[in-house]
C-alpha positions as a printed Julia matrix, in Angstrom:
258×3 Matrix{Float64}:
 109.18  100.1    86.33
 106.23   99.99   84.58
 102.79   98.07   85.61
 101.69   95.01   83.92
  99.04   96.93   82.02
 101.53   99.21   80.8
 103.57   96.11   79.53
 103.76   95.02   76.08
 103.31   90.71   76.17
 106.94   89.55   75.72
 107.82   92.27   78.37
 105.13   89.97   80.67
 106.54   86.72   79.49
 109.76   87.69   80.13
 109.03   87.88   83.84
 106.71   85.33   84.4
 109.14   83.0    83.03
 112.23   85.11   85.04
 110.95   84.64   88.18
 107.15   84.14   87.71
 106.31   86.47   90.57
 103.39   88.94   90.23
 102.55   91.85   93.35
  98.78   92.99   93.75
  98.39   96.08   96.02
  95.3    96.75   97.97
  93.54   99.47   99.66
  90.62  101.57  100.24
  90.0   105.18   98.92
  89.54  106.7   102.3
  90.09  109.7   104.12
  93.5   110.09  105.73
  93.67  113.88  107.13
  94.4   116.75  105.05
  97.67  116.16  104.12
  97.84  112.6   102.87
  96.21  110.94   99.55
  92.63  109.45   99.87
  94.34  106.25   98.61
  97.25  106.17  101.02
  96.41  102.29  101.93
  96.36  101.25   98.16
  99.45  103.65   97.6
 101.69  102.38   99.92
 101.02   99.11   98.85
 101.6    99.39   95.67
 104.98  100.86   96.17
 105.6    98.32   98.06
 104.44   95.7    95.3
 106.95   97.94   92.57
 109.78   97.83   94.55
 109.86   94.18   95.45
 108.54   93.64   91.46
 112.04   95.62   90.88
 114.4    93.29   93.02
 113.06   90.08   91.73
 112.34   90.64   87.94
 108.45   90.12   88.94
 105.21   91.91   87.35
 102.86   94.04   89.35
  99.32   95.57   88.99
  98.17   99.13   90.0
  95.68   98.71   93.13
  92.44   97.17   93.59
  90.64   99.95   95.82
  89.18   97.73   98.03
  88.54   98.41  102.16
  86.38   96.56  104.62
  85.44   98.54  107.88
  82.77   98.69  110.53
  81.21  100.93  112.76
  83.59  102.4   115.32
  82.99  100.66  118.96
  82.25  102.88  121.87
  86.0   102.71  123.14
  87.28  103.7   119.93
  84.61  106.56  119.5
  85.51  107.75  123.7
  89.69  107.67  122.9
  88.94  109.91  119.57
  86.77  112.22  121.54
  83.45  111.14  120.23
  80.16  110.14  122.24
  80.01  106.85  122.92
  76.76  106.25  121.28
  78.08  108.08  118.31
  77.45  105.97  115.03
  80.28  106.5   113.13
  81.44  103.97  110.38
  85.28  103.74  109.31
  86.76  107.28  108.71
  83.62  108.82  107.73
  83.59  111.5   110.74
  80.83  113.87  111.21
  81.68  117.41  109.12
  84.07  115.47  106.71
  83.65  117.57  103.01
  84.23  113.64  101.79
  83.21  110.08  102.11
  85.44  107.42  101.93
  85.19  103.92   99.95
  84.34  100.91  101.15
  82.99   97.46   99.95
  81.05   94.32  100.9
  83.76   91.32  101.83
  81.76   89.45   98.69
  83.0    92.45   96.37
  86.53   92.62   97.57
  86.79   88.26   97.32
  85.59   88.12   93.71
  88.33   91.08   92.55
  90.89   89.56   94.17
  90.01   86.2    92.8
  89.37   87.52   89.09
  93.04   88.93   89.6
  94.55   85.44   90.71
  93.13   83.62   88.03
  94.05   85.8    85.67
  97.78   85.42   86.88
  97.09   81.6    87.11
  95.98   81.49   83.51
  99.48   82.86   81.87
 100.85   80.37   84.47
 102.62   82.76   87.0
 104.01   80.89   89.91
 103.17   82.71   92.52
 101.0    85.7    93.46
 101.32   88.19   96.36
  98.46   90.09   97.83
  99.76   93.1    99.38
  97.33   94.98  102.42
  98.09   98.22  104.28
  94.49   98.52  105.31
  93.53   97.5   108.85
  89.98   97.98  108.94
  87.56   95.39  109.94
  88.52   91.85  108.98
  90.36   93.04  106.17
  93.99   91.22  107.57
  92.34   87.53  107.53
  89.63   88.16  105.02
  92.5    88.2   102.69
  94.27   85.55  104.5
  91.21   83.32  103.84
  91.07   84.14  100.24
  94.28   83.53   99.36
  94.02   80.13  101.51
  91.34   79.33   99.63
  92.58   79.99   95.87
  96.03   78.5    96.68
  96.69   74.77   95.0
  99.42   73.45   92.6
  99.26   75.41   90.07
  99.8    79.01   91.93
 100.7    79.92   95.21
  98.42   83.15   96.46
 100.18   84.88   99.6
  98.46   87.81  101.71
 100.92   90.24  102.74
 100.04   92.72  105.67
 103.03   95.67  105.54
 103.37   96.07  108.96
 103.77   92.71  109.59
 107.06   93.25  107.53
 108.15   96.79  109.67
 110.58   95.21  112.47
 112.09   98.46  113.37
 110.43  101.07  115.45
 112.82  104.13  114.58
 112.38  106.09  117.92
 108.39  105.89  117.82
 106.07  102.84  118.43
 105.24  101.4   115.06
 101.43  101.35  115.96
 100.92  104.53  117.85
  99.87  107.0   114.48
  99.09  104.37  112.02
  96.07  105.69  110.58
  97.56  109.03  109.15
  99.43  109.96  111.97
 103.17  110.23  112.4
 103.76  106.44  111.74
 101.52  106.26  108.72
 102.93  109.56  107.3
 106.72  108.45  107.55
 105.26  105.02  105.69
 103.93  106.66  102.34
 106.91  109.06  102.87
 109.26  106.01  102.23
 107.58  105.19   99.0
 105.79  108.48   97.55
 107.31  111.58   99.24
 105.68  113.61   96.47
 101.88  112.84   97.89
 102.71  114.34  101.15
 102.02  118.09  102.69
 101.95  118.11  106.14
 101.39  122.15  105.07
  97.64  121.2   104.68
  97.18  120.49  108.17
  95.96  124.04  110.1
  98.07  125.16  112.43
  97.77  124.22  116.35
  97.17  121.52  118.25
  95.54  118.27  116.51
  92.29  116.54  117.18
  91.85  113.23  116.5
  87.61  113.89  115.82
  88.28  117.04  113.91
  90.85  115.66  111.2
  90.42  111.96  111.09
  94.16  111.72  112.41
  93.94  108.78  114.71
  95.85  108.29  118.09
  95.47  106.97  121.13
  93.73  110.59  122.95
  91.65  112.79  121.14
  94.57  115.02  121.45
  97.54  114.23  119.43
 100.61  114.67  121.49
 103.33  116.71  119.97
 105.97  114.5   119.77
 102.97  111.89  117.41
 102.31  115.63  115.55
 102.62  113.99  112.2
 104.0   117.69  110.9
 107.4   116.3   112.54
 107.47  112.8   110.54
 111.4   112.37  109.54
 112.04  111.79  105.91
 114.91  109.79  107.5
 112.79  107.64  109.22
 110.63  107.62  106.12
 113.73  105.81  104.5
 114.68  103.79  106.9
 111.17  102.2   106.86
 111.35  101.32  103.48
 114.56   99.67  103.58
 113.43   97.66  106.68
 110.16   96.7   104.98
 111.79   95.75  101.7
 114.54   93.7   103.11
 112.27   91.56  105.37
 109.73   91.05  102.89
 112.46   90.05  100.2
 113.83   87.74  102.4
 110.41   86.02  103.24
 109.37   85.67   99.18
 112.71   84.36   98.54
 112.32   81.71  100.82
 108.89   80.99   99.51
 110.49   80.85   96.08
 112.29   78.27   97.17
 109.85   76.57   98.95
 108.21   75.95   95.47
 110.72   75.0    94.1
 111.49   72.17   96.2
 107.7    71.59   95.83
């Protein structure tokens, strides 16, 4: 399926007036280990936003790279095996070759605006903002935006993934969630090409050496991401897909009732 850019105008009109749906993925360019993309947030929302897109005859947009974070708090910076005092902000960890992308919450609210009224003006019915990204205030930042833009004439909907991932698959879902096993079996369920769990050196893993988060700054073996299950991986997506299907039909409705 191609993105709306890609389309030619009757392909667009064709779906807004289909359905009327249209999917924008979000994320940060950021630093996910060695073996995953730098835009693993934006990427896994955006196959998220194509495969939904797909199932309802909808329209979606490539990302729009945008990531709040903070400086990491002293518990954080003690579990990863930092100094407490350590002044560390997001994933940019001390001896990383690269930085990683982030933006003011004034930034990120006036492209995701720009974006809704653009799919406002050639009178979509509804828009979906889809978020992998976790970092600081990112979740209801987005909430708040789309709260704020929503009215008669288009409905604007933040969608977290994980809020949509009801099945744990033999691991916790939020134990490895920034790059770790969890994270790695999520862009494995919608861009097994990106990942090469090769890349990471061999041995044991710490968390302040790689930027492969956990819960210790010693990644247990059976969270070693080098053992995420392209099973899993596909189980994920199907779980993701079908809950969030379910949830935008009903809001489908919902509007049309309205």
């Amino acid at each position: 399926m191609k993105t709306i850019d890609e389309m030619r105008p009757g392909e667009i009109i064709k779906a807004r007036d289909s359905s009327g749906l249209a999917f924008i993925p979000v994320g940060p360019l950021e630093w996910h280990g060695p073996h995953l993309p730098y835009g693993t947030d934006a990427i896994i929302a955006e196959g998220i936003c194509k495969a939904i897109a797909e199932k309802v005859n909808g329209v979606y947009f490539k990302p729009l790279n945008f990531g709040l974070d903070s400086y990491r708090n002293p518990k954080q910076l003690s579990m990863w095996g930092f100094k407490e005092d350590d002044k560390i902000f997001g994933m940019d960890f001390p001896g990383f070759p690269l930085v990683s992308e982030y933006c003011s919450q004034d930034e990120m609210e006036k492209g995701i605006i720009r974006r809704l009224e653009f799919i406002r003006n050639c009178k979509f019915r509804a828009a979906f903002v889809i978020n992998h990204h976790g970092g600081e205030s990112q979740i209801p930042f987005i909430k708040s935006i789309c709260e704020g833009f929503s009215g008669k004439d288009l409905i604007a909907e933040p969608i977290y993934s994980m809020d949509y991932c009801t099945i744990e698959t033999g691991l916790p879902r939020f134990v490895g969630t920034h790059a770790g096993i969890w994270e790695t079996q999520m862009i494995m369920a919608f861009r097994p090409d990106l990942v090469d769990t090769s890349k990471i050196p061999h041995g044991s893993i710490r968390t302040d050496k790689l930027g492969i988060l956990h819960n210790k700054p010693l990644i247990e073996e059976k969270y070693d991401p080098r053992n995420a299950d392209k099973n899993a991986a596909e189980i994920i997506r199907e779980n993701i897909l079908k809950n969030l299907l379910k949830y935008i039909e009903n809001k489908y409705k919902e509007q049309e009732k309205g």
